[in-house]
N, C-alpha and C positions, 0 to 999 in steps of 0.2 A: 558475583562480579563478572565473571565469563560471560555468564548468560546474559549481562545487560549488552554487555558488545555484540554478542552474537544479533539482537534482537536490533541493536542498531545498524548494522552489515546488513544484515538482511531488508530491512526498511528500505536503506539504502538503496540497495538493487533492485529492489520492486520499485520503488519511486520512480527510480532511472527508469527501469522499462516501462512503469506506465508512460511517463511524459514522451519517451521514444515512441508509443503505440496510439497515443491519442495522436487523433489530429491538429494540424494547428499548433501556435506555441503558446505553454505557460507558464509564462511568466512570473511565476513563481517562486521564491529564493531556494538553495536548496537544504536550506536546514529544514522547509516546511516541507518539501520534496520527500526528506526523509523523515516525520512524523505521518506524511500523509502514507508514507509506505509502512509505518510502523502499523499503523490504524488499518490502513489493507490488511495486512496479514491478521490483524486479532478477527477483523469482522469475515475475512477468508477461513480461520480455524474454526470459527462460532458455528459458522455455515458450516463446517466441513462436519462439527460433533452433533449440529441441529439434523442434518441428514443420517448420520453414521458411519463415514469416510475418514475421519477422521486421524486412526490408528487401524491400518493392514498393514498383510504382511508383505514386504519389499518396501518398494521408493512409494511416498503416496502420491501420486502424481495427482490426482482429483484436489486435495486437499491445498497442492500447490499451484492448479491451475486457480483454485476458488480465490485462494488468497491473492492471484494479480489479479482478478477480477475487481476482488474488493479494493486493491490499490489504484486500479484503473478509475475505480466511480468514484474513492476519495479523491484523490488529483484534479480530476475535472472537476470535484465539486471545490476543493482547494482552488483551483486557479480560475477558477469563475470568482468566487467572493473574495480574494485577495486582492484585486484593484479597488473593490469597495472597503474595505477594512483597512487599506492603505492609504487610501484620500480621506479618510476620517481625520485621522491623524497629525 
């Protein structure tokens, strides 16, 4: 149960800072904000065990830059397709 919160705080925060780091606004709600941050972070971990960064020793800073990374190109790709998915409807 901890871990599901944690996993959502954390989404959280990456969302936030992707959409603060992209340019432009998106317009995007933020419960998807924080899915697109949750989904950052898993394709940031993926990357981080696909190279081998994953688990050192201290803070992994690599592992945490990967993961805004990944939140960064989820969000923009989230807020690119979410005026289309939304006028569907």
């Amino acid at each position: 149960m901890f871990q599901l919160i944690w996993i959502i705080i954390v989404g959280a925060v990456l969302g936030v800072l992707a959409k603060m780091l992209l340019p432009g606004k998106q317009a995007i709600p933020f419960w998807l904000t924080v899915i697109c941050g949750m989904a950052g972070a898993l394709l940031g971990n993926l990357l981080a065990s696909w190279i081998g960064v994953r688990h050192t020793s201290g803070i992994d800073w690599i592992r945490h830059l990967l993961q805004l990374v990944g939140a960064l190109v989820v969000v923009g790709a989230g807020a690119s397709f979410w005026p289309q998915a939304k006028s569907r409807s």
